[in-house]
C-alpha positions in Angstrom: 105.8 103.5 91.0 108.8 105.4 90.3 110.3 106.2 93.9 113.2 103.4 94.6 113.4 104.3 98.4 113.6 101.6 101.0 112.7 101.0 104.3 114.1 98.8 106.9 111.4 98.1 110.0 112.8 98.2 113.6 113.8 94.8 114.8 112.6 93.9 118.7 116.1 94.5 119.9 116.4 98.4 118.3 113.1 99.0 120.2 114.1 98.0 123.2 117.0 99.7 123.0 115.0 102.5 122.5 112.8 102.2 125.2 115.3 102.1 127.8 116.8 105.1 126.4 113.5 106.7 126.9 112.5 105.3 130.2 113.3 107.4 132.9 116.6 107.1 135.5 117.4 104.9 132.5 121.4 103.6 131.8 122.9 103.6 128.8 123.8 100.2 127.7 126.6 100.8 124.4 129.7 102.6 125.4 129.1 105.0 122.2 126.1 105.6 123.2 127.1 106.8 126.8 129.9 109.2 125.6 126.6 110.7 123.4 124.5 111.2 125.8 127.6 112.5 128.1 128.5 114.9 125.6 125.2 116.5 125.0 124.2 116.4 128.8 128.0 119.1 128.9 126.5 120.7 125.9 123.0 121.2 127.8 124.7 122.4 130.8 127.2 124.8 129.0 124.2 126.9 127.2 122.3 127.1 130.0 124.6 128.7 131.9 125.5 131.0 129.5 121.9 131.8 129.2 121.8 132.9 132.2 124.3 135.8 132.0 122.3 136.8 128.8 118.8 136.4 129.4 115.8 137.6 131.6 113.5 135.3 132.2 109.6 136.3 132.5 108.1 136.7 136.4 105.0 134.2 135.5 104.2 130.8 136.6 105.4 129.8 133.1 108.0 131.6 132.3 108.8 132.0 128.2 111.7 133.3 126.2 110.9 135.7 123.7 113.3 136.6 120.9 113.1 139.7 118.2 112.1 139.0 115.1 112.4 141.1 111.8 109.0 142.4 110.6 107.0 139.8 107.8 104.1 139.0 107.1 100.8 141.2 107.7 99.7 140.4 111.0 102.2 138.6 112.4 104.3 140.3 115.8 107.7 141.5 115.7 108.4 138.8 118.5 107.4 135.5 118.8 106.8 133.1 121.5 109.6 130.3 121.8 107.7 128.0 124.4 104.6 126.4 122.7 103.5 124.7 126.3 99.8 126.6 126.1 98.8 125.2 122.7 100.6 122.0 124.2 98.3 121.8 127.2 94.8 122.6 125.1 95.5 120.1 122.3 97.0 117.5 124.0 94.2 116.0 125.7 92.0 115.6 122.2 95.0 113.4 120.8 94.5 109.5 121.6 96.7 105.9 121.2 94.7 103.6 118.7 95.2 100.0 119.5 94.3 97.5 117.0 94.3 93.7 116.6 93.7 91.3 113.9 95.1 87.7 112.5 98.4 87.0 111.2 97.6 85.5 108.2 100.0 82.1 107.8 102.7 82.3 105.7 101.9 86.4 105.3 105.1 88.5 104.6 105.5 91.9 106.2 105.6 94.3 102.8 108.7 96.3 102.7 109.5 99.5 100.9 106.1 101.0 100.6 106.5 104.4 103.0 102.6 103.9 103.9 103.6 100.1 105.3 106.2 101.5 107.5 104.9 104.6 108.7 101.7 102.7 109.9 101.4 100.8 113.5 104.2 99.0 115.1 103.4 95.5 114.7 103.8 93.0 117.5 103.1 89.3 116.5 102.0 87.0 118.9 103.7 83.4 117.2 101.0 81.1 119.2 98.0 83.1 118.9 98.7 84.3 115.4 96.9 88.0 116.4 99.1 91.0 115.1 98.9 94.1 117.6 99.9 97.2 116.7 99.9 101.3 117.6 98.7 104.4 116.1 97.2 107.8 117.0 93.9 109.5 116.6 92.3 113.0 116.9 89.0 113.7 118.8 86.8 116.0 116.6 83.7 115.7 118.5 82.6 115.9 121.8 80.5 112.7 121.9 83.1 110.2 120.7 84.0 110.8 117.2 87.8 110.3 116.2 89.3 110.5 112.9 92.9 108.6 112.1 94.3 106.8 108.7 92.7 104.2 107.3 96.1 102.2 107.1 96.0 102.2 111.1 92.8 100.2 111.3 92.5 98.1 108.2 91.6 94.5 109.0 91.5 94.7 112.6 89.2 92.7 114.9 89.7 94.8 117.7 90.3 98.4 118.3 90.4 100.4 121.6 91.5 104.2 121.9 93.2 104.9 125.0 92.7 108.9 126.0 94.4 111.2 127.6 92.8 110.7 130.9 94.0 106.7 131.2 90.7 105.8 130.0 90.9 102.9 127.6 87.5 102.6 125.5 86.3 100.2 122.6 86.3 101.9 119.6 83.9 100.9 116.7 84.5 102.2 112.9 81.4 104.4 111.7 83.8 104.5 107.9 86.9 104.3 106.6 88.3 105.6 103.3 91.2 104.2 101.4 91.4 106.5 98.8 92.5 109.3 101.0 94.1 106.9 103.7 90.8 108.5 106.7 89.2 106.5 109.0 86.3 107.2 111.6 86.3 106.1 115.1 83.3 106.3 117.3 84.1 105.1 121.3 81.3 105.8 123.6 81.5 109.1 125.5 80.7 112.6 125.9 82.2 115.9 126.5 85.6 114.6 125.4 88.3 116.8 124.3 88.5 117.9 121.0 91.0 119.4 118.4 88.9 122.4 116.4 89.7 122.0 112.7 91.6 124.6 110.7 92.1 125.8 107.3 95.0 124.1 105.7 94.1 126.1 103.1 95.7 129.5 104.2 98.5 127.6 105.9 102.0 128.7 104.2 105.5 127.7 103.5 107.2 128.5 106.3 104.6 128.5 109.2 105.6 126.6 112.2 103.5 123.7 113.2 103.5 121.3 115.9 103.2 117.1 115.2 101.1 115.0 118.1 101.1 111.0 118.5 102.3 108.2 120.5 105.9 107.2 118.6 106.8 104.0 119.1 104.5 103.8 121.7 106.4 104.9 124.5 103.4 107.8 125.6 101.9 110.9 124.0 104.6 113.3 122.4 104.7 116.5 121.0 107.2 117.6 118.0 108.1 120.9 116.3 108.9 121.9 112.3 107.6 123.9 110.1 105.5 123.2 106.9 108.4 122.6 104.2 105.7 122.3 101.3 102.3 121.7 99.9 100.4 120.1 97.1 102.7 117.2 97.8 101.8 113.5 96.4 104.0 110.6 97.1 102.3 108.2 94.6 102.0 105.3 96.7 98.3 105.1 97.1 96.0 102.6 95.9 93.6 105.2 93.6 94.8 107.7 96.7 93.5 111.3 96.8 96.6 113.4 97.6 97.2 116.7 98.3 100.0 116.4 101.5 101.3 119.4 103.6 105.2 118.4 103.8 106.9 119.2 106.9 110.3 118.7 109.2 108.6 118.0 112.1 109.8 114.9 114.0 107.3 112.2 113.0 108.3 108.0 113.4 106.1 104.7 113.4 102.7 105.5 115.8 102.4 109.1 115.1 100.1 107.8 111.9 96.9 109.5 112.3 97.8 112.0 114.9 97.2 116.0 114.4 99.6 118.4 112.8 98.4 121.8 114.2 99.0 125.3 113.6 100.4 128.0 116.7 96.7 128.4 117.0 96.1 125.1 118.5 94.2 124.2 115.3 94.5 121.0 113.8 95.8 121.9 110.2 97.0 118.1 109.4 96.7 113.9 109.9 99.8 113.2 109.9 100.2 109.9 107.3 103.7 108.9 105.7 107.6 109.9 106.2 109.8 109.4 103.8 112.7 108.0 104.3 115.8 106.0 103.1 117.3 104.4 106.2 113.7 103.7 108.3 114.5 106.9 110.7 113.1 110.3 110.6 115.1 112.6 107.7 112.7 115.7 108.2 110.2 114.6 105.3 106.8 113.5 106.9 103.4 114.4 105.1 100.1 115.0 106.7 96.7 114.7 104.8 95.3 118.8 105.1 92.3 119.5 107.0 90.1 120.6 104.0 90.2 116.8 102.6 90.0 115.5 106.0 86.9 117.1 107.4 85.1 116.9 104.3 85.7 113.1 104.4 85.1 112.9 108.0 81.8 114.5 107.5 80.5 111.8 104.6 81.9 109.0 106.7 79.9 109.8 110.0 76.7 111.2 108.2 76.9 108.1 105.3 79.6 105.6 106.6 80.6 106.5 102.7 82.5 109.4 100.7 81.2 110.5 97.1 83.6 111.5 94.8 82.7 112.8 91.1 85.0 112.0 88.2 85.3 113.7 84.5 86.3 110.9 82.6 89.6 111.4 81.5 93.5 110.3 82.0 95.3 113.0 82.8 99.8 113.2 82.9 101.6 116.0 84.2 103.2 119.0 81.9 106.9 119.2 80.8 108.8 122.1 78.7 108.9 119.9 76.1 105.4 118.9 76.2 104.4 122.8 76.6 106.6 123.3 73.6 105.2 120.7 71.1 101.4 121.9 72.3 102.3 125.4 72.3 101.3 126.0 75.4 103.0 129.6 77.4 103.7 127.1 80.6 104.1 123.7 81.8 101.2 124.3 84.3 98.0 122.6 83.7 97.5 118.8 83.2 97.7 117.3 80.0 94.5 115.0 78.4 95.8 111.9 77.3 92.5 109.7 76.9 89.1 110.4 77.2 86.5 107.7 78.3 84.0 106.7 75.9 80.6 108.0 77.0 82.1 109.8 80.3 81.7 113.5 81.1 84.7 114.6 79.4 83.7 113.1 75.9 80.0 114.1 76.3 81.6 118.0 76.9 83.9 117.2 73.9 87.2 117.0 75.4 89.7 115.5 73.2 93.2 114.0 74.1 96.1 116.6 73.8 93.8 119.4 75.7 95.7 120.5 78.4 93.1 121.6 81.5 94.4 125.2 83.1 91.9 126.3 85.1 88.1 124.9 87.0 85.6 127.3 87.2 88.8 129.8 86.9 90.7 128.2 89.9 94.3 128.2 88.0 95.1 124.0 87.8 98.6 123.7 88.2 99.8 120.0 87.8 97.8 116.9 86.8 96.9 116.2 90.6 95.6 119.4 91.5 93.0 118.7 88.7 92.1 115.2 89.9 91.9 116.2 93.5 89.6 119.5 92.5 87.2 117.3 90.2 87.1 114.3 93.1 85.9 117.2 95.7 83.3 118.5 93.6 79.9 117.0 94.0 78.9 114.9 91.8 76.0 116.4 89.4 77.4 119.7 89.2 78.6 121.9 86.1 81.9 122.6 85.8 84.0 125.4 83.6 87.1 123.6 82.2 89.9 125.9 80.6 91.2 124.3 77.9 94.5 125.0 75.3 93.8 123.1 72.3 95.8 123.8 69.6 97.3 127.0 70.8 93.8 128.1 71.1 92.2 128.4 74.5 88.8 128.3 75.1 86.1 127.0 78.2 84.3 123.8 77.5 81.4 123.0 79.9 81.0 119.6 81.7 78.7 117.8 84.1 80.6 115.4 86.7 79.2 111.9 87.3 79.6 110.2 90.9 82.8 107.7 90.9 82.3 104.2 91.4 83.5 102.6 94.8 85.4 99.8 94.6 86.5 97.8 97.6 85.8 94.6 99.7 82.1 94.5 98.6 82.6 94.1 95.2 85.2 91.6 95.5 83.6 89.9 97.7 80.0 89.9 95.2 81.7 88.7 92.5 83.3 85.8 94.7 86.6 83.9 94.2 87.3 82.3 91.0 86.5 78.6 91.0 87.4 75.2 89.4 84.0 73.3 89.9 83.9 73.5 93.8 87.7 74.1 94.8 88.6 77.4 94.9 92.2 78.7 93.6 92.2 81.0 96.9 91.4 84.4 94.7 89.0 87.4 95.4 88.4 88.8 91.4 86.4 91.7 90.0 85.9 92.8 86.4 88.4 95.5 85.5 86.8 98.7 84.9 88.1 101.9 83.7 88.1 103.3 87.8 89.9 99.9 89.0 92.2 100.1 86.5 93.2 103.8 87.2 93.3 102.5 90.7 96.0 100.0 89.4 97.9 102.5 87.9 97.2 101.2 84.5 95.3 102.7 81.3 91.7 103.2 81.7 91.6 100.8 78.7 92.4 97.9 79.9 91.1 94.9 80.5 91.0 91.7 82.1 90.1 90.1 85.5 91.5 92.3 88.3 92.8 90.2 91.6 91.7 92.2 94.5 92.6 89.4 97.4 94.7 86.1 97.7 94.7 83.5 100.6 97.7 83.0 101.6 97.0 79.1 102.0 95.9 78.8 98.2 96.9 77.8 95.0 97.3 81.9 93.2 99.4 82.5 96.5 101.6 79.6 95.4 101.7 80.3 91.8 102.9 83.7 93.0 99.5 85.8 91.9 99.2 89.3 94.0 96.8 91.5 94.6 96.3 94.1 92.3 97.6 91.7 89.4 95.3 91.8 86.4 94.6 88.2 84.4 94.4 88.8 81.0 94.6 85.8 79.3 94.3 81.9 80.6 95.4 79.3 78.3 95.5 81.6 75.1 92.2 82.7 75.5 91.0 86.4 77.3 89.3 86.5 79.9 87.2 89.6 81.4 84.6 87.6 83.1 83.8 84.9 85.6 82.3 82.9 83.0 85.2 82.8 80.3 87.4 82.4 83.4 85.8 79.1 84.7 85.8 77.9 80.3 89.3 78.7 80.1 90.2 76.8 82.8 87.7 73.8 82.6 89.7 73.3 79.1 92.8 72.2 80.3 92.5 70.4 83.9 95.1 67.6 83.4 98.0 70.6 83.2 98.8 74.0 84.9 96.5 76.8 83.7 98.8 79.2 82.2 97.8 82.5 82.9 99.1 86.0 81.5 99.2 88.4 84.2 99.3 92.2 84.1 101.8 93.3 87.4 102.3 97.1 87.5 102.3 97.5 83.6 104.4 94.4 83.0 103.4 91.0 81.4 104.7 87.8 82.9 103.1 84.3 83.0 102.3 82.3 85.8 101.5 78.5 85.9 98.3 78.2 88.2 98.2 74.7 89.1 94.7 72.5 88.7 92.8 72.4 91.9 91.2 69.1 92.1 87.7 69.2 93.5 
């Protein structure tokens, strides 16, 4: 992971400090921050006033300023609309609070610095109990109870409830939930509920104004305003993640994860998902999953309680100049082959490392993402066209995707935690295939025993062993297996096992210590 931006979580005393700043009749507590809100309250005052000398307010119920605008786009009116209250009042009631609840597990560790981390719900601990609460938002996108948010908002609760927009507070079930593109599916028990009508990120532009829905900080359901800054955006900080983010500058913070981005149509266009930012406060760079990748997920989740994704077979990097150069390739667009998996798609269809990918069934590829997003979508089974530079050469090679493995809980939990006769060492391992290790971040080629769970009460959580770590070797010998695991550490039991671990593309060692049964 090559971002080094950190995030500080808001301490008890910031939020309440910023609940009674939001509360109504409320008092300012810090002399600072009285002068502020003094000085802005003057401001306010000052440019309404002038206003008024300058501008003719409508005769409706609901008045709206209108301001000229110079001629754009096709289709689009020389004047636009300032207040947005109409799409407000229709979308508003589809977008709900998510409240989840789950263990604290002992001796657990907030994680800091991963943008996904912060920007999920606000957690609350409960030091007696040991239960976790926390906030997020959701999106009704049917009628009879179906509501899609981020799988980050309701992984490992015990108990969810959506509150809606009517008071109602319902318990909320999960029909799936996706981590690979951070989607989740609600269903709470109801009919004729509000919805927000998907809309197609895909013709969504630069530039276009959208408006952001949730329940910040969970002081009640708010509504934000930007514009879409970018898209095709991918913030890297996904375990195997599917990302293809709209970036916008509309005000998102910590309980708006999983609420709608929508267009001036009223149509939801986004989920909103991550901010990035440097300090822990809004900087005007949030990212929402697009509504393509989120309805077509939301769909296999309700009709399966799964999603199908296809895969080529192939590691793909991104271009440079200098890599267009040496290939002699006209562009850095495309995505660059470095390894083909043996038997897979792409070495059935004769790929080769060095091929650089421009175009799918003639849809222009631009950067290595685009392609893995494009061949993920595709169902599995089909044909596809792959244009291919080889050698300065270009030509179309023909391929048949294959369905993607899933790799999750399950298969952790079938393969069962690694054991010294009958003591445990407090691990969850699976084999590391090709797909878990490109989940990893690490070459397809790879191997070793892949640590998808620790117990925080156990010995790997005391050696220091974390999730996603990758045993290679225990006592000198490999290990890729249950079996040769349990040998190689039935050798030595009157010492510390010492175990080569693969963290993030780095080697280290790690003394497990015996576990006596």
């Amino acid at each position: 992971m090559t971002r080094r931006l950190f995030v500080a979580p808001i301490d008890e005393e910031d939020m309440a400090d910023m609940t009674k700043a939001t509360a109504p009749n409320c008092r300012f507590r810090r002399p600072m921050t009285r002068f502020m809100a003094c000085g802005l309250l003057a401001c306010a005052l000052a440019v309404a006033v002038a206003g008024s000398h300058s501008t003719l307010l409508a005769s409706s119920p609901r008045a709206s300023v209108t301001a000229p605008l110079p001629p754009s786009a096709e289709g689009v009116s020389p004047a636009t609309v300032i207040s947005y209250s109409a799409i407000v009042d229709r979308v508003q009631p589809g977008v709900v609070t998510v409240q989840v609840e789950k263990r604290e597990a002992a001796g657990a560790v907030p994680a800091q610095g991963r943008l996904r981390d912060f920007f999920g719900p606000q957690a609350r601990t409960a030091p007696r109990e040991g239960r976790v609460s926390g906030l997020g938002s959701g999106v009704v996108i049917r009628a009879d109870g179906y509501i899609l948010t981020n799988h980050h908002v309701i992984v490992d609760a015990d108990r969810i409830r959506v509150e809606l927009s009517d008071g109602r507070t319902l318990a909320a079930s999960v029909i799936g939930s996706d981590t690979a593109s951070d989607l989740a599916v609600l269903k709470v028990e109801g009919h004729d509920l509000p919805t927000v009508p998907f809309g197609d990120s895909g013709r969504v532009k630069v530039g276009d104004v959208v408006l952001a829905f949730g329940n910040p900080f969970g002081v009640g359901q708010t509504v934000t305003m930007g514009i879409v800054s970018a898209k095709g955006r991918a913030t890297d900080i996904g375990e195997g993640s599917y990302e293809d983010f709209l970036q916008t500058d509309a005000p998102i913070n910590q309980g708006n994860s999983g609420g709608a981005l929508v267009s001036v149509k009223g149509e939801l266009v986004g989920i909103n998902a991550q901010i990035m930012s440097p300090s822990g406060g809004n900087i005007g760079l949030g990212f929402a999953i697009p509504s393509s990748m989120a309805r077509a997920v939301a769909d296999q989740l309700i009709a399966e309680g799964v999603v199908h994704r296809s895969k080529l077979g192939i590691v793909v990097q991104p271009m440079t100049a200098d890599l267009a150069e040496g290939l002699g390739v006209p562009d850095a667009r495309g995505a660059l082959v470095s390894a083909v998996e043996p038997g897979g798609p792409a070495a059935d269809a004769g790929l080769q490392p060095g091929d650089v990918i421009t175009r799918i069934d003639g849809q222009m590829i631009s950067e290595a993402n685009a392609l893995r997003n494009q061949i993920a979508s595709t169902r599995p089974g089909s044909a596809v066209a792959l244009t291919v530079i080889r050698g300065g050469r270009t030509e179309t090679i023909s391929a048949r995707l294959v369905e993607r493995e899933r790799v999750g809980a399950q298969s952790a939990r079938a393969e069962g935690p690694a054991e010294s006769g009958p003591a445990s060492f407090g691990m969850a391992l699976a084999p590391l295939t090709p797909d878990v290790a490109e989940q990893l971040d690490l070459a397809r080629t790879e191997t070793g025993l892949a640590v998808m769970g620790v117990d925080p009460g156990g010995a790997a959580a005391a050696a220091g062993i974390l999730p996603g770590d990758v045993i290679k070797r225990v006592n000198g010998r490999d290990v890729g297996s249950m079996p040769t695991l349990r040998a190689a550490l039935a050798e030595r039991q009157d010492k510390p096992a010492l175990v080569l671990v693969n963290r993030q593309g780095s080697s280290l060692f790690v003394a497990l210590p015996h576990v006596q049964s």
